[in-house]
C-alpha positions as CSV (number, residue, x, y, z in Angstrom):
1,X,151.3,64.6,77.5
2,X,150.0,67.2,79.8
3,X,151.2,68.0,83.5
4,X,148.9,69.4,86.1
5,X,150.7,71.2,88.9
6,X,148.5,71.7,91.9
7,X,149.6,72.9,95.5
8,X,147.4,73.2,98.6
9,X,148.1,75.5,101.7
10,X,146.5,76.2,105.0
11,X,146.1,79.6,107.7
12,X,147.7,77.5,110.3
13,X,150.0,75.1,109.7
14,X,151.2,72.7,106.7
15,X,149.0,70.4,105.3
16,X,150.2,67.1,106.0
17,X,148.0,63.8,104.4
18,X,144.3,64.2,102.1
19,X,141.9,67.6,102.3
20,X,138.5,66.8,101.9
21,X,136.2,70.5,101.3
22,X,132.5,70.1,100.8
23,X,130.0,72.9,99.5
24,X,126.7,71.9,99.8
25,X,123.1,74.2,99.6
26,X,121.6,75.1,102.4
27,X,124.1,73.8,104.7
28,X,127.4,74.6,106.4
29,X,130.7,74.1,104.2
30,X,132.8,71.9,105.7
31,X,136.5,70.6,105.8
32,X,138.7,67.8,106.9
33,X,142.2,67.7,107.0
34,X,145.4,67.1,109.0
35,X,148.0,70.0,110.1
36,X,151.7,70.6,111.5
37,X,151.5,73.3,113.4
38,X,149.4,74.3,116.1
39,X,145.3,75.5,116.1
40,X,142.3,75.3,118.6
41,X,138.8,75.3,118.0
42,X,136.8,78.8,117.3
43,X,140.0,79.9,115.5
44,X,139.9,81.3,111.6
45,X,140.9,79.0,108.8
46,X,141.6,79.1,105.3
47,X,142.3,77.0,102.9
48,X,144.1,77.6,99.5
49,X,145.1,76.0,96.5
50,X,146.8,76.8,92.3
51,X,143.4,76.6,92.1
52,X,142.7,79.8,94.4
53,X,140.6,79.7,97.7
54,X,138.7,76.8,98.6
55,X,137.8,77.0,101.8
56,X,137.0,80.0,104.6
57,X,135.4,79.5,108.2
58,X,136.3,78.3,111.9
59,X,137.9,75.2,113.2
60,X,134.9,73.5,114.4
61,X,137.1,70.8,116.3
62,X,140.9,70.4,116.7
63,X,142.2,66.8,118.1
64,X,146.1,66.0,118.8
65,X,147.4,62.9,117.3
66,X,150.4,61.0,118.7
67,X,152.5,61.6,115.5
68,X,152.4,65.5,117.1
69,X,150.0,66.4,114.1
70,X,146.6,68.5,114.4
71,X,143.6,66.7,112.9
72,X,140.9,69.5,112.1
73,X,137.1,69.5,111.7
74,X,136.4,73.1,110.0
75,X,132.9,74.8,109.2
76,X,131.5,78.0,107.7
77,X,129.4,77.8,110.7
78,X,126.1,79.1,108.5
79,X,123.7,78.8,111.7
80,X,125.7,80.5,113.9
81,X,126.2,83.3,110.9
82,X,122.2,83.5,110.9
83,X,121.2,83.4,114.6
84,X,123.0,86.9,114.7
85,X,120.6,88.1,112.2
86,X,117.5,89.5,113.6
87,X,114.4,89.0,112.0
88,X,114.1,92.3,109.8
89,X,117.3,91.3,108.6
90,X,116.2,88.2,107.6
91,X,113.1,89.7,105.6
92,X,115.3,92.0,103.8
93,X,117.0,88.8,102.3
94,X,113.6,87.7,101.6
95,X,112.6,90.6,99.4
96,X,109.6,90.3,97.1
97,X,109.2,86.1,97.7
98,X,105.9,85.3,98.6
99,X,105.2,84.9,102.9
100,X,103.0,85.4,105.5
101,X,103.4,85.2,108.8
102,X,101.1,82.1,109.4
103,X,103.9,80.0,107.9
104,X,106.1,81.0,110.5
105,X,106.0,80.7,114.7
106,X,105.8,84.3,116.0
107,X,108.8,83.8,118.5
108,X,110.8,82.1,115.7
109,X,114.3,83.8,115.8
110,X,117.5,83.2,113.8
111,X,118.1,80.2,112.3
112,X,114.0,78.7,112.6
113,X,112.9,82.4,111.3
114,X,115.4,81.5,108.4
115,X,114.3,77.9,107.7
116,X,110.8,78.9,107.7
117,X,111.5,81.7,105.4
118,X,113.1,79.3,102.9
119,X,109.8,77.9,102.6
120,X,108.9,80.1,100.0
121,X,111.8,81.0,98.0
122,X,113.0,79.6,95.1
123,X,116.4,78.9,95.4
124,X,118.9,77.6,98.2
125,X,121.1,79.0,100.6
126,X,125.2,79.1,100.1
127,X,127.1,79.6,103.3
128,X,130.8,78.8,101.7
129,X,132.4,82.2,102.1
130,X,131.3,82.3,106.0
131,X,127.9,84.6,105.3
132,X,124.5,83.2,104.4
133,X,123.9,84.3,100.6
134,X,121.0,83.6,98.8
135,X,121.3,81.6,95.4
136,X,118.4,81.4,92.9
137,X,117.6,78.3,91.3
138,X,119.0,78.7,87.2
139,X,121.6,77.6,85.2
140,X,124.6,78.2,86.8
141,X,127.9,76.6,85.8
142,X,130.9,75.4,87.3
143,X,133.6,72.7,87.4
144,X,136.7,72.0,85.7
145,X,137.9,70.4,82.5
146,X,138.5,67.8,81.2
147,X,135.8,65.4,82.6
148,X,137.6,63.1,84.2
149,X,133.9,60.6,85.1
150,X,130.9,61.6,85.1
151,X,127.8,60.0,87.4
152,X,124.1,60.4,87.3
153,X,121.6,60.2,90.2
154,X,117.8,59.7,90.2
155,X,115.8,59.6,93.1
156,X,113.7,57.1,94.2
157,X,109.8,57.5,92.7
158,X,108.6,57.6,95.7
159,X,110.3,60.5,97.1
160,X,109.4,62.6,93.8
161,X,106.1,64.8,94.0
162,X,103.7,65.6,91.8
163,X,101.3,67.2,93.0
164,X,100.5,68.5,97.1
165,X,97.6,68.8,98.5
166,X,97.8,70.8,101.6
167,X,94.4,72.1,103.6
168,X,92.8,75.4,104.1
169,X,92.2,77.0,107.5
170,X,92.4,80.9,107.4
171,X,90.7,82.2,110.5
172,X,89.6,86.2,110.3
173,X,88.7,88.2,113.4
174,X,85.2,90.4,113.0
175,X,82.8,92.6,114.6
176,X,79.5,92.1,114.6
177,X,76.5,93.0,116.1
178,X,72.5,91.9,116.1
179,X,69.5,93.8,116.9
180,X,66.1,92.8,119.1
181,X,63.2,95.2,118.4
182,X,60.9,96.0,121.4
183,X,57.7,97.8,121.3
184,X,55.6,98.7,124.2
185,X,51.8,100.8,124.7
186,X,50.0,101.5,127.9
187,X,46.5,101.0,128.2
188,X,43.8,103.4,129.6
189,X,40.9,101.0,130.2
190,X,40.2,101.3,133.4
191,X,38.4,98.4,135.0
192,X,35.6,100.6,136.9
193,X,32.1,99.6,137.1
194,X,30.4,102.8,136.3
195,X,27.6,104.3,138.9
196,X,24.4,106.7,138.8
197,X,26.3,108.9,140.9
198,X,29.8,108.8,138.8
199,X,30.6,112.1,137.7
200,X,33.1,113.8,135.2
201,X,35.2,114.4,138.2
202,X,35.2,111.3,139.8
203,X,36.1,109.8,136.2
204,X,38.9,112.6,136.2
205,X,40.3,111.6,139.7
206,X,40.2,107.7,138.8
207,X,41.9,108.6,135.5
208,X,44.7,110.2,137.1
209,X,45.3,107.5,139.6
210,X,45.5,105.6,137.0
211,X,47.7,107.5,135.0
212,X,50.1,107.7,138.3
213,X,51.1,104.0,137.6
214,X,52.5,104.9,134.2
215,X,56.4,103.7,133.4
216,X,59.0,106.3,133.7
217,X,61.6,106.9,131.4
218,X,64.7,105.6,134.0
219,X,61.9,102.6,134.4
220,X,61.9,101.7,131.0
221,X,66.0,102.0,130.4
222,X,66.7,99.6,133.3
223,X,64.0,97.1,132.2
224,X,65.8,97.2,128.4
225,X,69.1,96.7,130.1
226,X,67.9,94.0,132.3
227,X,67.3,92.1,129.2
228,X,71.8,91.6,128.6
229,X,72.0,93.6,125.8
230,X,72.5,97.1,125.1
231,X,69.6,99.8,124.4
232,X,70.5,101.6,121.5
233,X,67.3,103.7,120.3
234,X,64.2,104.4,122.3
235,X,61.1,106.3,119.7
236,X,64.0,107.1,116.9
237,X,66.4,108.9,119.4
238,X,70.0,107.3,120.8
239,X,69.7,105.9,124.4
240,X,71.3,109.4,125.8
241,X,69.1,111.7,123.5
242,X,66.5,110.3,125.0
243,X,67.6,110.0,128.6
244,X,68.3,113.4,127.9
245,X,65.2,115.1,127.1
246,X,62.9,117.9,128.7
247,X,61.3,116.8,131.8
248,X,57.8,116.0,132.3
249,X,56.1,116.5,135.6
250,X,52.8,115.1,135.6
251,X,50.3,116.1,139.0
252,X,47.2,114.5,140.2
253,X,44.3,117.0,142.2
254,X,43.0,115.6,145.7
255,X,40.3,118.4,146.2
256,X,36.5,117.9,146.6
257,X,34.5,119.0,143.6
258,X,33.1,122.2,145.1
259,X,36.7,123.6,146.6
260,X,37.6,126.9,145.5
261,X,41.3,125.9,146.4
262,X,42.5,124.1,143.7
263,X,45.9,123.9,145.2
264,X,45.4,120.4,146.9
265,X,48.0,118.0,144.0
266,X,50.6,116.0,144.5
267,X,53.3,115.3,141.7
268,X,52.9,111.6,140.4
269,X,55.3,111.0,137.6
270,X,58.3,112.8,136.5
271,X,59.3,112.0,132.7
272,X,56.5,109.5,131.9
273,X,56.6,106.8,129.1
274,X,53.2,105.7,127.8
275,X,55.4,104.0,124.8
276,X,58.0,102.9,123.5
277,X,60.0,101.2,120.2
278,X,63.4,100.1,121.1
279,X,66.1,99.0,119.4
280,X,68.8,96.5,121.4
281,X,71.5,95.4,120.1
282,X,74.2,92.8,120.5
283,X,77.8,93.4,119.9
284,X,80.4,90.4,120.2
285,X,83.5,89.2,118.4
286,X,83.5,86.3,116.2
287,X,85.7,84.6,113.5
288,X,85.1,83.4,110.1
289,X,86.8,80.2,109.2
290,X,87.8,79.5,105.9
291,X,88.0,75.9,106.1
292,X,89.0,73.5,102.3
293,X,91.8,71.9,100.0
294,X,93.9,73.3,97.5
295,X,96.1,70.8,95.5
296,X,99.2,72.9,93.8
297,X,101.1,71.3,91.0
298,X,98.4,69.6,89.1
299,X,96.8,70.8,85.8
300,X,93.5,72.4,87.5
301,X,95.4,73.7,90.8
302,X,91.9,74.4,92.2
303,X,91.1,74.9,95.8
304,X,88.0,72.1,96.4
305,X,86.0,71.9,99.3
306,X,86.0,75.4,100.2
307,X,83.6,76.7,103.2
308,X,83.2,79.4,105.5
309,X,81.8,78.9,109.5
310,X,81.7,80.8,112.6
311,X,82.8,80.1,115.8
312,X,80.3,80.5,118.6
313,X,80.3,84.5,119.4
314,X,82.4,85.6,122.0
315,X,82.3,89.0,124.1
316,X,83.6,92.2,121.7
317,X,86.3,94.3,123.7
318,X,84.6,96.9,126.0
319,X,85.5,99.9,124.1
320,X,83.3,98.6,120.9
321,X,80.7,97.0,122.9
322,X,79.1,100.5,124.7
323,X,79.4,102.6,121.4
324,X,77.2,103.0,118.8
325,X,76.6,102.9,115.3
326,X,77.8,99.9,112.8
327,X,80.4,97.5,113.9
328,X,84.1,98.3,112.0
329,X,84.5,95.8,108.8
330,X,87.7,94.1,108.2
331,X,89.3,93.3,105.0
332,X,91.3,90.4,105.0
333,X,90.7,89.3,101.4
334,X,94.8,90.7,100.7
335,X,95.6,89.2,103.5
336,X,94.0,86.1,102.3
337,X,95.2,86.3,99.0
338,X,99.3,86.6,100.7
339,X,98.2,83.9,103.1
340,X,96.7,81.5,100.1
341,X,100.0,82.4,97.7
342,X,103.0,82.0,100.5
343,X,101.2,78.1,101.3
344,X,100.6,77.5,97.7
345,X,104.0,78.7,97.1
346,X,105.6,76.2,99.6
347,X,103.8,73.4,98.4
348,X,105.5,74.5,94.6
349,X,108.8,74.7,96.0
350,X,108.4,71.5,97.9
351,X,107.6,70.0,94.7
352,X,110.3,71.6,92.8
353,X,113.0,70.4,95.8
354,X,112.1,66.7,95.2
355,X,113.0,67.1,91.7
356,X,116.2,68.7,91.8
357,X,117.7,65.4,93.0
358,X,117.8,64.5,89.6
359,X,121.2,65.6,88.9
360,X,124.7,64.8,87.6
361,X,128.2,64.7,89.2
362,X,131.2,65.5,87.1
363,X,134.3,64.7,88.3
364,X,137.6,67.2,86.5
365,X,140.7,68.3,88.0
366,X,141.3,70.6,90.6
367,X,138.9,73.8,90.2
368,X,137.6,76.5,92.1
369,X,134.2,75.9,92.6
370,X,131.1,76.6,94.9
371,X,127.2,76.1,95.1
372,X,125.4,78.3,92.6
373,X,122.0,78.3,90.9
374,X,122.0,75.1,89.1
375,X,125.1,73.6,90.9
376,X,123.9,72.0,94.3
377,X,126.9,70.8,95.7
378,X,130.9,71.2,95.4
379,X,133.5,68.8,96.8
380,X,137.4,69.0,96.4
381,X,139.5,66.1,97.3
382,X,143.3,66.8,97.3
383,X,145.6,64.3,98.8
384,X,149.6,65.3,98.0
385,X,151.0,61.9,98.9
386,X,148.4,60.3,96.0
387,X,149.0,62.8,94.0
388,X,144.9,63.7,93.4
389,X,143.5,66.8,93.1
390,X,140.0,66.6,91.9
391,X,136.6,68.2,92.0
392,X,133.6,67.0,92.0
393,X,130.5,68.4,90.8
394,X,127.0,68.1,91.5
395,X,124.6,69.7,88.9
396,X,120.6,69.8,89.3
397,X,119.2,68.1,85.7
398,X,115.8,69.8,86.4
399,X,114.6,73.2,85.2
400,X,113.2,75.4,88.2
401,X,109.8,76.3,87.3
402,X,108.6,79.9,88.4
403,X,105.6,80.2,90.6
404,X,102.4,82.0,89.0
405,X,100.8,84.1,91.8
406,X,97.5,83.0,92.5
407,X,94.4,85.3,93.7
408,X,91.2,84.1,95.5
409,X,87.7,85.5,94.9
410,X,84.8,84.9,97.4
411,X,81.1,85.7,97.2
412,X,79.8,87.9,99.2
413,X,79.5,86.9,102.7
414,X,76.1,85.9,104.1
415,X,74.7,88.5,106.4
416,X,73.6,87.1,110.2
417,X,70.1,86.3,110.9
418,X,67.6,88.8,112.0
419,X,67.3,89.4,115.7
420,X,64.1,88.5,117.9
421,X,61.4,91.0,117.8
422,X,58.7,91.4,121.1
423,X,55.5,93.1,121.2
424,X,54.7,94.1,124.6
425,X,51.2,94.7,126.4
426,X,49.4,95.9,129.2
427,X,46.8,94.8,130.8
428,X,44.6,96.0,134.1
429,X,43.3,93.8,136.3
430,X,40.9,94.2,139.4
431,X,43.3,93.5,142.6
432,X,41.1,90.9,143.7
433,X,41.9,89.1,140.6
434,X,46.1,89.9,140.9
435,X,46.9,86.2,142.2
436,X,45.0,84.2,139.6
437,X,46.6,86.1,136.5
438,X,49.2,84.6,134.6
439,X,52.3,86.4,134.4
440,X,53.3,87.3,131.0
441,X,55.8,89.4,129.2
442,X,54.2,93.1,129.8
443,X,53.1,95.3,132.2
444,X,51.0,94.7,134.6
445,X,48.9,96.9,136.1
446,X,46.8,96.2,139.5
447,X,44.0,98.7,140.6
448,X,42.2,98.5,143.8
449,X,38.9,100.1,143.8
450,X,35.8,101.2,146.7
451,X,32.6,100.8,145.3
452,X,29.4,102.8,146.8
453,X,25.6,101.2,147.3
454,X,22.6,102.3,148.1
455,X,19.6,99.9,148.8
456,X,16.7,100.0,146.7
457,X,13.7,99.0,148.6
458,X,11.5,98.9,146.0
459,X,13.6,96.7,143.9
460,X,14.9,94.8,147.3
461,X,18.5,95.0,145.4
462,X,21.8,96.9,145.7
463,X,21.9,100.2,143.8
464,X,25.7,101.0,142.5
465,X,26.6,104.8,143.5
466,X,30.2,105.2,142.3
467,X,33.1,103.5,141.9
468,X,36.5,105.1,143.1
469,X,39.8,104.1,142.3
470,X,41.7,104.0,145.6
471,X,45.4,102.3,144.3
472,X,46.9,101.5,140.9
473,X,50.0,99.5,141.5
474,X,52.9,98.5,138.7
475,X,52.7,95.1,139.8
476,X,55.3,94.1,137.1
477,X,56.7,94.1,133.7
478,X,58.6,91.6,132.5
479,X,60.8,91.7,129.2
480,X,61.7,88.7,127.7
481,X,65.9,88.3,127.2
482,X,66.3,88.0,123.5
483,X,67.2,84.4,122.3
484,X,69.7,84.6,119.3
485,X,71.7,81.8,117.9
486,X,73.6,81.8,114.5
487,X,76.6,79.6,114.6
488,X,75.5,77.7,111.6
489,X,78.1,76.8,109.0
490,X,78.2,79.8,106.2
491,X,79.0,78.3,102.7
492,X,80.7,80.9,100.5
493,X,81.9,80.0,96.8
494,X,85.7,81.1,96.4
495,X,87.6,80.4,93.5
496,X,91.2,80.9,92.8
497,X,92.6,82.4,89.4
């Protein structure tokens, strides 16, 4: 016949009456037990044993009893331990398990950083020795001998998973832009009768008139801008090359024909545009949305009902709106990939965590003993007036599986429909006709003439002299705004490997 001797001791006072120590994952350790001698709450405790240490942390609550005893409530205090983390030191713990930040609130600090953290890892959290320490799932061992009992437990089927099925909504910022073609020519039919007195130099004075009423080029960049978006080429050249080219000063001659003094001009048009082919274009921010399912844990572990959409376009920040050339391109498919893998890998460990109920409790003699990989939790019950001193020991039955990191592959991403093109035209009408004329996208162009007659006795009828141009008016030009809508759901094939 065998003897155990066992002893039990505490920091701050004798022990008087049972000890009751619990290690648990993922949770504080705790104790319970009864003192002579005198302790408040916040200060240090330890407890000991033959057995060595089995308890370290603060006394969480001290009551008095009448027998002049202290009654003590003791944790390791593993949330206060991790709120003085920060969350850099938290992602050191982390290292190498698979995260992103959408799993996580950005203002999470301490101990919700920590918990949403533990999303992703594979293995539990053991707080006994007063500091948060990371366990991996295994095999790891504990307990005394001999087995004194041993007890199974098997959770409910209903609490056990199989499979999760958790949806898909990554959401990816983008530039974009869209481009509305204009193209504009003046005309040079004039809408003069001609006379048997019109000469070349009449015709020449009319011409120039006419000519007077031709767009300039500060015209034509107003009336692009006019239509909300942004001119970007005009004839091949950027807006500012071509705002910035040589001046043209165009005249027209008011002499008579037989003047020798042929300084009588006036200067009409300065930088003239008889045509243009313009290029506008459209810059706003929008977001893809990858929208589906992905069920982890079954044998396919597909992602079903995958598709991409954009949000109606919204107004790109200034500094990329007035700036040229192609909008920036974004690559979020690692970022997808970290985003798809840190989800799929919390669904895997919430699968795994409703498994490792399935365990076993072994109950042996006094033993120094704390959470670690396959051991989930630790409990020591010592009671000197009994005489016990046990421990009892909580083993996981089921084998951690690893997690196989997935990646994603998407086709190629449909590009936006073409902008609105406009052909532009101009036409000339008699000014006696201007209020009958239906306005339509163009220039306009309204000339007032003064005709000459003679009378013609023989024929008893009106004999036409010439016809001279007296006014040639832009009486408008309108430019249609360019109508774009694309907000049409994109599908994209993605597939995950």
């Amino acid at each position: 016949m065998s003897v155990i001797h066992w002893s039990v001791s505490c920091s701050v006072g004798k022990v008087v009456g049972p000890v009751i120590v619990e290690h648990e994952e993922n949770g504080s350790s705790t104790a319970e037990l009864t003192v002579q001698g005198s302790a408040n709450a916040g200060d240090s405790i330890s407890i000991g044993s033959s057995a060595g240490t089995l308890f370290t942390g603060l006394v969480d609550r001290a009551e008095n009893t009448d027998q002049g005893l202290v009654r003590l409530e003791c944790t390791s205090g593993l949330q206060r331990a991790v709120n003085r983390l920060t969350r850099n030191q938290i992602d050191s713990m982390f290292s190498g398990a698979p995260w992103h930040p959408d799993l996580s609130d950005d203002e999470a600090q301490g101990w919700d950083y920590f918990q949403d953290r533990m999303k992703t890892y594979f293995g539990s959290v053991n707080a006994s020795s007063g500091v948060p320490q990371l366990v991996g799932w295994g095999s790891g061992g504990g307990g005394g001998s001999p087995v004194i009992e041993t007890s199974t437990n098997t959770p409910s089927y209903t609490t056990l998973l199989d499979g999760v099925i958790f949806e898909i909504e990554y959401r990816v910022p983008t530039y974009e832009q869209v481009t509305a073609q204009y193209s504009w020519t003046d005309s040079d039919q004039l809408p003069v009768a001609e006379g048997e007195q019109m000469t070349d130099f009449i015709r020449a004075q009319n011409q120039a008139k006419f000519d007077s009423a031709r767009m300039t080029r500060g015209e034509v960049e107003q009336l692009l801008r006019s239509t909300g978006w942004v001119p970007a080429f005009v004839d091949g050249d950027s807006i500012s090359q071509w705002r910035m080219q040589d001046h043209i000063v165009e005249a027209i001659y008011y002499g008579d024909q037989d003047d020798e003094n042929r300084n009588d001009f006036v200067v009409i048009n300065t930088n003239p545009t008889t045509s243009f082919n313009a290029t506008l274009v459209k810059r706003f921010e929008s977001q893809l949305i990858i929208k589906g399912t992905m069920t982890v844990g079954n044998a396919s572990g597909s992602i079903k009902r995958v598709r991409i959409a954009r949000e109606y376009p919204g107004t790109a920040p200034d500094g990329w709106k007035t700036q040229l050339g192609e909008p920036p391109e974004i690559d979020f498919v690692g970022d997808l990939n970290s985003w798809i893998n840190a989800h799929a890998a919390a669904a895997h460990k919430e699968i795994q965590e409703s498994h490792r109920q399935n365990s076993v409790t072994v109950t042996s003699p006094l033993a120094s003993a704390f959470v670690n990989g396959s051991v989930i939790k630790v409990v020591h019950r010592l009671d000197p007036d009994a005489g016990i001193a046990v421990t009892e020991t909580t083993y996981s039955t089921y084998g951690a599986e690893d997690f196989d990191s997935v990646s994603v592959t998407l086709d190629e991403k449909r590009d936006r429909a073409p902008g609105p093109a406009h052909l532009l035209t101009t036409r000339v009408i008699d000014q006696e006709s201007a209020g009958t004329i239906e306005n339509q996208p163009g220039l306009i162009k309204t000339v007032g003439t003064l005709s000459t007659y003679s009378w013609n006795s023989a024929q008893q009828a009106w004999r036409l002299l010439a016809t001279r141009v007296t006014s040639v008016s832009k009486s408008s030009f309108t430019m249609p705004a360019p109508e774009y809508s694309d907000t049409d759901p994109i599908e994209i094939g993605m597939s995950v490997s």
